[in-house]
C-alpha positions as CSV (number, residue, x, y, z in Angstrom):
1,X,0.0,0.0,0.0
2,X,3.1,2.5,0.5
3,X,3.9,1.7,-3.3
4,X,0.0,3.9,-3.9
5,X,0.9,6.8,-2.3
6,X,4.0,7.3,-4.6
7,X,0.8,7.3,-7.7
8,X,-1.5,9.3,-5.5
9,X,-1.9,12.7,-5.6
10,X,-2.1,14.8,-2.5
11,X,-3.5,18.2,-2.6
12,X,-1.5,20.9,-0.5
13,X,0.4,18.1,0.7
14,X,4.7,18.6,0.7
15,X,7.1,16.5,-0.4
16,X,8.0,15.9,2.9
17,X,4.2,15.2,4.4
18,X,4.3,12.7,0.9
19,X,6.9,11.1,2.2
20,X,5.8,10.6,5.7
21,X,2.9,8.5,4.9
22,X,5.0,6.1,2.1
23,X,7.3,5.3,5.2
24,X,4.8,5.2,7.8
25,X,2.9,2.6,5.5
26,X,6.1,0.9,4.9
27,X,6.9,0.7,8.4
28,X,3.7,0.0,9.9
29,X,1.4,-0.9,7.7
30,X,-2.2,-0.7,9.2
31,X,-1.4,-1.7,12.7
32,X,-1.9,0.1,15.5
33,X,1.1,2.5,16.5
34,X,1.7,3.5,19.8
35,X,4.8,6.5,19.7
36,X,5.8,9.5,20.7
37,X,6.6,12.2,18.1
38,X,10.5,11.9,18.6
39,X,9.8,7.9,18.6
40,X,8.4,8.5,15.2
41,X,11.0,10.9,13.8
42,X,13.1,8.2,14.4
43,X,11.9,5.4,13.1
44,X,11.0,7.0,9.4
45,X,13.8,9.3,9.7
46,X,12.0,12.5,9.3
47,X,12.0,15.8,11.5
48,X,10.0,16.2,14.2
49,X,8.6,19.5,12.4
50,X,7.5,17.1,9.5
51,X,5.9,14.9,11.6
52,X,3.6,17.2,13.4
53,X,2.7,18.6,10.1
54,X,1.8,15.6,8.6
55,X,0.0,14.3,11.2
56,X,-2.3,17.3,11.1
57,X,-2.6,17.2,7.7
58,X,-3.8,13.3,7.6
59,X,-6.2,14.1,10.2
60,X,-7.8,17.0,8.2
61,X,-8.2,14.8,5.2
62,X,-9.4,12.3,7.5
63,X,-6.7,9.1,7.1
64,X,-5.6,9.3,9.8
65,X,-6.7,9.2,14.0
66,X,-4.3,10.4,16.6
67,X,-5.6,10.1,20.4
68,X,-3.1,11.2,23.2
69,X,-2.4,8.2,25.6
70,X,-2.8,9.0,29.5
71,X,0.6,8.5,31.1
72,X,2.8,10.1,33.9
73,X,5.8,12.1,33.5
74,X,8.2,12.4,30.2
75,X,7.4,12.9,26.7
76,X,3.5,12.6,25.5
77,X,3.0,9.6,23.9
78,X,-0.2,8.8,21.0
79,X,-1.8,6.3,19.1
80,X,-2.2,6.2,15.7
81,X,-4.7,4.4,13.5
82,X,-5.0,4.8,9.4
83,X,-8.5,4.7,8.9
84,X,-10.6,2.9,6.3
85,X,-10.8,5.8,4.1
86,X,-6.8,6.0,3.7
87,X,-7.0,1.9,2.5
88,X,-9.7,2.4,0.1
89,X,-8.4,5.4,-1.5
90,X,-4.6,4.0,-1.9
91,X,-6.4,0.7,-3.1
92,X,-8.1,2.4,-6.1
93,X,-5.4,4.6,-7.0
94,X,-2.9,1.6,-6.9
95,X,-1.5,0.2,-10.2
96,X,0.3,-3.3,-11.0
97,X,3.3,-3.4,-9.0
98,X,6.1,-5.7,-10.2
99,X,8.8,-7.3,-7.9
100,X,11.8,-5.2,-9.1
101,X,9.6,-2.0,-8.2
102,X,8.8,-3.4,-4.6
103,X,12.4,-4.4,-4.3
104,X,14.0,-1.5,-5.0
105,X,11.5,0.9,-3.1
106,X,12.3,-0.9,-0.1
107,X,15.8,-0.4,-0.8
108,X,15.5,3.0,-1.4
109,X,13.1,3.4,2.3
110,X,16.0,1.5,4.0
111,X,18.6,4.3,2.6
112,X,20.1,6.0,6.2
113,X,19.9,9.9,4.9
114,X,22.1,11.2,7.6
115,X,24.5,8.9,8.1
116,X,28.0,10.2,8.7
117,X,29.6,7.2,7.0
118,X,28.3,8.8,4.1
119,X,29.3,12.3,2.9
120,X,27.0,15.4,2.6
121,X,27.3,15.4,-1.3
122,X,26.4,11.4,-1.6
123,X,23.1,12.0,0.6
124,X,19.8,11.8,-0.1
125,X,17.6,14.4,1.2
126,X,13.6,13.5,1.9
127,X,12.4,15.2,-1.4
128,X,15.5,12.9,-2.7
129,X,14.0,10.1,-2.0
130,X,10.4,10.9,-2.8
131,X,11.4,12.0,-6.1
132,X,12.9,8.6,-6.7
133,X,10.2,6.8,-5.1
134,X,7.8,8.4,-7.7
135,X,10.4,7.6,-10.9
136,X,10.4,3.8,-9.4
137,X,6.4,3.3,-9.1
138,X,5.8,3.8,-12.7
139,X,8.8,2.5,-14.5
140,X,8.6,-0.9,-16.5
141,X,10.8,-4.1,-16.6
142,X,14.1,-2.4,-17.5
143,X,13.8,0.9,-15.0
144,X,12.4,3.0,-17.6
145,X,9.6,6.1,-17.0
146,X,8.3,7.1,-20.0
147,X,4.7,8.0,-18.5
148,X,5.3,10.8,-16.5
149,X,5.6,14.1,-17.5
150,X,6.7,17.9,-16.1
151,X,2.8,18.5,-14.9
152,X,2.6,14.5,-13.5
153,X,5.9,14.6,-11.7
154,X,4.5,17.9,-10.0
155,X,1.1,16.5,-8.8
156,X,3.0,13.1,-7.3
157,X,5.3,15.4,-5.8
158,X,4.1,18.6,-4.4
159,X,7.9,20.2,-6.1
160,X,7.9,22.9,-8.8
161,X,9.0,23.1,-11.5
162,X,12.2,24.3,-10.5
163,X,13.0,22.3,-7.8
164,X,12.2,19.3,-10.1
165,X,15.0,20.4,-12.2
166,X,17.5,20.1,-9.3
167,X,16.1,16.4,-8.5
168,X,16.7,15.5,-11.5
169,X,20.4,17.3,-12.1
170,X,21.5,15.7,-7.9
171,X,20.6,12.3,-9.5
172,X,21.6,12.1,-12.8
173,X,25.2,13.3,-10.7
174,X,25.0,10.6,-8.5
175,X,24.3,7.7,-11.2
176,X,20.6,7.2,-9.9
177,X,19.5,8.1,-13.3
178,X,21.5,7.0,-15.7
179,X,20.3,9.1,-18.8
180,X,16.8,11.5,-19.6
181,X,15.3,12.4,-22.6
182,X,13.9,15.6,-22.7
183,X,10.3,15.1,-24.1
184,X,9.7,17.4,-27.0
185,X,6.5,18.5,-29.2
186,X,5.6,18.2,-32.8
187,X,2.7,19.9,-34.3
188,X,2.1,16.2,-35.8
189,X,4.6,14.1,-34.7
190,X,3.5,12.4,-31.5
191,X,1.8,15.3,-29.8
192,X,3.3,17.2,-26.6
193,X,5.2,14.0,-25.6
194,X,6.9,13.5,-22.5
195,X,10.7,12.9,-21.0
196,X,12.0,9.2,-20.0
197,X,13.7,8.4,-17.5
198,X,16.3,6.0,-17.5
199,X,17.1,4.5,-13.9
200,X,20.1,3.0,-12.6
201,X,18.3,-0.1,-10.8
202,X,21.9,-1.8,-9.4
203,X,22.8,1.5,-7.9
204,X,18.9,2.0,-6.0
205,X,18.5,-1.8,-5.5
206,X,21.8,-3.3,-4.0
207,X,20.0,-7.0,-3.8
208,X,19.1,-6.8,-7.4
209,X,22.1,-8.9,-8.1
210,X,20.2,-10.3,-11.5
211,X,20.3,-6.6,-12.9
212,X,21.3,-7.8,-16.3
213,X,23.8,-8.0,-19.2
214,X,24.9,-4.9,-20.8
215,X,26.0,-5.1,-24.9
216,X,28.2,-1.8,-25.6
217,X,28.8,-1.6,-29.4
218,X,31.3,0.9,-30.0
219,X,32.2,3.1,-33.2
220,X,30.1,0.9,-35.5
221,X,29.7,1.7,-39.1
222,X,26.0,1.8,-39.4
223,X,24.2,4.7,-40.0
224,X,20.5,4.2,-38.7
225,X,19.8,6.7,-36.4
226,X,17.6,9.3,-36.6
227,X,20.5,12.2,-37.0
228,X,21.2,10.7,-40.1
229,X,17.8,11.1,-42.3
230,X,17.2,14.9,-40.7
231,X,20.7,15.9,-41.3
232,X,19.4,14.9,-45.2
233,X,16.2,16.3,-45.1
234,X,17.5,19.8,-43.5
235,X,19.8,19.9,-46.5
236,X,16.8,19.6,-48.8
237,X,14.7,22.1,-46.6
238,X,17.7,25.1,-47.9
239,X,21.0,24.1,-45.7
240,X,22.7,23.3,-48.5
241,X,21.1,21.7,-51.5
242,X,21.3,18.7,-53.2
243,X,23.7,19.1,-56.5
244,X,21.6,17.5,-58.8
245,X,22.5,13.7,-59.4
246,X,23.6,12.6,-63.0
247,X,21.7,11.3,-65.4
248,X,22.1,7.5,-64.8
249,X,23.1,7.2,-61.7
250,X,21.9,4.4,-59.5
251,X,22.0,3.6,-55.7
252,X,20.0,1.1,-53.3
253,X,20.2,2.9,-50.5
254,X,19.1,6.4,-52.5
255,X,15.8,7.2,-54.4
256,X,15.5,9.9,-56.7
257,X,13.1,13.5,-55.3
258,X,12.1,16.0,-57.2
259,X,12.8,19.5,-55.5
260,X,11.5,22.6,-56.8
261,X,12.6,21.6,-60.0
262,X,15.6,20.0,-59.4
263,X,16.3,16.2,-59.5
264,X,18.0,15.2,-55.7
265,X,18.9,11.4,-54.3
266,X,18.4,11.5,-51.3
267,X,18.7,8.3,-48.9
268,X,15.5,6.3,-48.6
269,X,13.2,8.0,-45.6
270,X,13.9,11.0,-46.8
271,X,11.1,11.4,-48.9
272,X,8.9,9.9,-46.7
273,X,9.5,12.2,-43.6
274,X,9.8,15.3,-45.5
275,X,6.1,15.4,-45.3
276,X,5.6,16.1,-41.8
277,X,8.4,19.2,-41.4
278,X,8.3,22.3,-42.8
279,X,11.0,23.9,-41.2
280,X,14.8,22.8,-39.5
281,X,13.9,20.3,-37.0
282,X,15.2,21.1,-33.5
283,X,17.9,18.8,-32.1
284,X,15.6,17.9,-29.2
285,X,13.1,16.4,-31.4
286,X,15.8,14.7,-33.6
287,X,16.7,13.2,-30.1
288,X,13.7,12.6,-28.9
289,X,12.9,11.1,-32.6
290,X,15.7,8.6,-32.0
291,X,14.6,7.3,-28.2
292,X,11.5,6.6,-30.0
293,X,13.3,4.6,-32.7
294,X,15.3,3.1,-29.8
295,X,11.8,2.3,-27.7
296,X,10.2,0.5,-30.4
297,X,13.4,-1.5,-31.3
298,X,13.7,-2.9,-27.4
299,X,10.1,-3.9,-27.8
300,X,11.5,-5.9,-30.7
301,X,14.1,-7.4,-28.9
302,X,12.2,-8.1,-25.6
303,X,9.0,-9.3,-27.8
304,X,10.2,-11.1,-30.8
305,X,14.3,-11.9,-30.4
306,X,14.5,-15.6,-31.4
307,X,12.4,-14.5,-34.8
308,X,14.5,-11.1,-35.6
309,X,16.6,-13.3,-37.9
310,X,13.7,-15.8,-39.5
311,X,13.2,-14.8,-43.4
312,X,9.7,-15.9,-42.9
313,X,9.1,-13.9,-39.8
314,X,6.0,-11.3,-41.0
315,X,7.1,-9.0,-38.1
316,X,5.7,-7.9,-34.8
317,X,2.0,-6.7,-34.9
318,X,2.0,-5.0,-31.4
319,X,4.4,-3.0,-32.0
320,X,3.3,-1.7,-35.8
321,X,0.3,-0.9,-33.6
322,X,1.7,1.1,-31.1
323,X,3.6,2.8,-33.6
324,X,0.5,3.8,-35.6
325,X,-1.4,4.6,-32.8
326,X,1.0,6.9,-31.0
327,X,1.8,8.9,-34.5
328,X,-1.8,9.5,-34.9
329,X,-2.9,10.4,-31.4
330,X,-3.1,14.0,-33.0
331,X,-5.5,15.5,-35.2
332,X,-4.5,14.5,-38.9
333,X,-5.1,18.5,-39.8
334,X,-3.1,21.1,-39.3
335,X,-3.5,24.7,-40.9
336,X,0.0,25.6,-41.3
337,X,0.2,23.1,-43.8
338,X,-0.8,24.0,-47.6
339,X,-1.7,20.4,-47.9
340,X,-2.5,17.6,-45.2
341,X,-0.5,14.7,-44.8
342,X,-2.8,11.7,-46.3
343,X,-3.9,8.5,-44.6
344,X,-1.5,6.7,-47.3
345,X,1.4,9.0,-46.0
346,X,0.9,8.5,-42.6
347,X,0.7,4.7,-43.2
348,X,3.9,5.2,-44.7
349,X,5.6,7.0,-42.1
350,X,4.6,4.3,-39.7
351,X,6.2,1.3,-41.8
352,X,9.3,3.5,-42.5
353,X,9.7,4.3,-38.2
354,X,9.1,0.6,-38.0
355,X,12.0,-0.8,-40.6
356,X,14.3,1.7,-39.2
357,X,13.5,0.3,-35.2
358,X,13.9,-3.5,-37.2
359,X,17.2,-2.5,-38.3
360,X,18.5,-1.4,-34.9
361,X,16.9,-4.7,-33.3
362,X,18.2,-7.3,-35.4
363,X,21.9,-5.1,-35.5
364,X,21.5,-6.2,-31.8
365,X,20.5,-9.6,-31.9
366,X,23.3,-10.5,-34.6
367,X,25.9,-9.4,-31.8
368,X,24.8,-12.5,-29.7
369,X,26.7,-15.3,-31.7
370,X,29.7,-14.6,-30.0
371,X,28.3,-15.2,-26.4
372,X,25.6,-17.8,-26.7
373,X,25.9,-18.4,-22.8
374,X,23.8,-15.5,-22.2
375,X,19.9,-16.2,-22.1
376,X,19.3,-12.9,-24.0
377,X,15.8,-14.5,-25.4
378,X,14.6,-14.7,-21.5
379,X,15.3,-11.4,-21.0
380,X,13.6,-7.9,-21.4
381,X,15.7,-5.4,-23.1
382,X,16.0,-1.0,-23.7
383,X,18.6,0.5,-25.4
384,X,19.9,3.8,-24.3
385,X,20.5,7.2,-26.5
386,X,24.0,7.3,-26.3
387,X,25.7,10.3,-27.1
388,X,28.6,8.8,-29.4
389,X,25.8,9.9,-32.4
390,X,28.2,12.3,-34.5
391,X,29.4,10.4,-37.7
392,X,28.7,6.8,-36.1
393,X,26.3,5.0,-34.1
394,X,26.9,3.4,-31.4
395,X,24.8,1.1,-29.4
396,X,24.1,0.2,-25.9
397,X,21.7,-1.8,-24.5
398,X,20.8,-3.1,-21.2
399,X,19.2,-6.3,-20.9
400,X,17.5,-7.6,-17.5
401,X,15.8,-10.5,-17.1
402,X,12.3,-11.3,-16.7
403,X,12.1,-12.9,-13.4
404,X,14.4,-11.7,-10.2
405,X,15.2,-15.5,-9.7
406,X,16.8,-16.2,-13.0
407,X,19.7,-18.2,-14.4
408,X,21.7,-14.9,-14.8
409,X,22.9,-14.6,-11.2
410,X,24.8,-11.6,-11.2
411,X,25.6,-8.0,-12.9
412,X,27.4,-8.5,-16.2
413,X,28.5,-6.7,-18.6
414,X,29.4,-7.2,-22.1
415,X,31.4,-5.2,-24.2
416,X,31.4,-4.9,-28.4
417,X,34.0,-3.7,-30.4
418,X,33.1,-3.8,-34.3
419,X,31.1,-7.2,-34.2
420,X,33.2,-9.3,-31.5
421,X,31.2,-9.5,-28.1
422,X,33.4,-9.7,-25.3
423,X,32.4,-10.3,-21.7
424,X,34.1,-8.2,-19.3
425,X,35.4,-9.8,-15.4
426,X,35.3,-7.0,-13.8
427,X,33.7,-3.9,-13.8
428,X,36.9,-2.3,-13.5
429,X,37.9,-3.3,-16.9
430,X,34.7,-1.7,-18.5
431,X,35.7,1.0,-21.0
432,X,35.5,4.6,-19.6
433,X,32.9,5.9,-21.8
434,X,30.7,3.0,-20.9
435,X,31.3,3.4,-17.5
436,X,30.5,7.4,-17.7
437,X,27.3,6.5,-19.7
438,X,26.0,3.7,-17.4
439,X,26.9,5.5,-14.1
440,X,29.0,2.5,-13.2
């Protein structure tokens, strides 16, 4: 039930009132609590301050019932009781809560913030901890948060906008997030979409020991990325044209585009996106563009890896779905544009986003010859946005698997150069980018 409250929103409630009920619930439950105020402060490692206030604030909303016991001399001491109100409201509000989340909330409850073992800069402060409590309820099997945006974070939080910021900057600094993507928004493409989150579940769950296998594939050849096609299509939009191609001239990867009278080959896409941008596309969206390409490919890989290399394989049908459905969860019209985009262009876009996710997948799943011991087909996959995007791209993916009690029994890491898979001992031998990247 202390999971609920991190999905819960509480009006005029702080972070710090928040996070008095999720470790009161934690550490409790619904029993019956006999304590002083300085007993309590204690035991869920809060002020005293913030347990007055909350206390007063869960009997306003009434959740809670405080009654003063009668005793001698010393400190007065209460009871506490959650009332029925606060279990049915947490129970409806309550989503599906995996194992990994309820592992590594408890983990991050059992976190001593004042410890003087650890140092001022390493600590995490109550709204810390909140704010990673939230991230945690609502990622999926990998530590990902893709659902919650600015607006969300603030009503599960009580923070503004500004101190949301800092969260996010303290814990991206300590290697509790490993990487975010700013969410971005496209008068067609997917809407006003939100950020993800990538968290570093080792680092917030120390008995996670079957975290996972990491695949780093380093200065690879193999230009797929999202950077690639708007590079091309900003050329064609006036930074620097097309020459116009010979008469004759043939290329597989190229199709021929007429552009305002001129004949351009352009790499296939191209033509296909141009559509749907009528002026220089921002780097943000071309980012956020490519952690889409990079979602839909880990679906692949988590859904579909022992078909990603069968010729007879007619693809995955969930996720041409959800890539329809989330590029049309707009209105098809928009007046800035002279003409529409049509059904049969939309349907295109789709299939093109979905054979350039395919490509990225089955790059992945070729790297696995080399180190057949690893059960990648039991596990659920993501791959990260790294930022090794200029001229190459580079891959890195984080595989965990699908159950905590698994046959991969501890943290590994594997490590591609070109197409060789090599598994590392230790993590001291992980390459330094990898390790800066992965918060290792």
């Amino acid at each position: 039930m202390h999971i609920a409250v991190l999905q819960t929103e509480l009006i005029g409630a702080s972070p710090e009132i928040r996070y008095f009920l999720v470790a009161y619930i934690y550490q409790f439950g619904d029993r019956v609590v006999h304590h002083t105020v300085k007993e309590l402060s204690l035991k869920l490692g809060v002020s005293t301050h913030v347990v007055s206030d909350a206390i007063s604030y869960f009997e306003k909303r009434g959740w809670l019932v405080r009654e003063r016991n009668v005793s001698g001399r010393g400190r007065p001491s209460f009871t506490y009781v959650l009332k029925s109100q606060c279990r049915s409201s947490l129970q409806t509000c309550s989503d599906e809560i995996s194992l990994k989340q309820t592992g590594a909330i408890a983990s991050l409850l059992k976190l001593d913030c004042c410890s003087e073992k650890i140092s001022k800069t390493q600590r995490l402060s109550i709204s810390n901890k909140l704010f990673l409590g939230v991230l945690l309820a609502h990622m999926d099997a990998c530590g990902v948060v893709r659902s919650l945006g600015r607006s969300d974070l603030r009503r599960l939080t009580g923070m503004s906008d500004e101190r949301l910021k800092s969260q996010l900057k303290k814990m991206l600094a300590l290697g509790y997030v490993r990487t975010y993507v700013a969410g971005a928004t496209h008068r067609l493409l997917f809407g006003a979409a939100k950020g993800s989150y990538y968290l570093n579940l080792p680092k917030l769950y120390d008995g996670y020991s079957t975290a996972g296998v990491i695949v780093f594939c380093k200065n690879t050849n193999f230009r797929m990325g999202a950077g690639a096609l708007f590079s091309e299509m900003n050329r064609l939009q006036g930074i620097g044209r097309y020459k116009e191609c010979e008469e004759g001239l043939l290329n597989p990867d190229r199709v021929v585009l007429q552009m305002e009278g001129r004949v351009c080959l352009v790499a296939k896409g191209v033509e296909k996106l141009f559509m749907f941008f009528n002026e220089k596309t921002s780097s943000r969206f071309q980012m956020y563009f490519q952690s889409k390409l990079n979602e839909y490919a880990s679906d692949l890989l988590s859904r579909s890896w022992g078909n990603l290399l069968c010729e007879t394989w007619e693809g995955d049908k969930y996720v041409k779905d959800k890539i329809e459905k989330e590029l049309k969860n707009i209105s098809l019209s928009n007046p800035s544009f002279q003409k529409d985009p049509t059904e049969d262009q939309w349907n295109e876009l789709a299939s093109l986003i979905y054979r350039l996710s395919l490509r990225i997948a089955v790059k992945v799943r070729k790297l696995q010859h080399a180190s057949t011991e690893i059960p990648m087909c039991e596990m659920d996959h993501v791959i990260h946005l790294s930022p090794f995007l200029q001229g190459v791209f580079t891959l890195v993916v984080e595989s965990h698997p699908k159950e905590l009690e698994s046959s991969a029994k501890e943290w590994r890491k594997v490590g591609v150069d070109g197409d060789v898979m090599v598994r590392y001992e230790s993590e001291e031998k992980v390459p330094k980018e990898l390790r800066e990247l992965l918060k290792l």
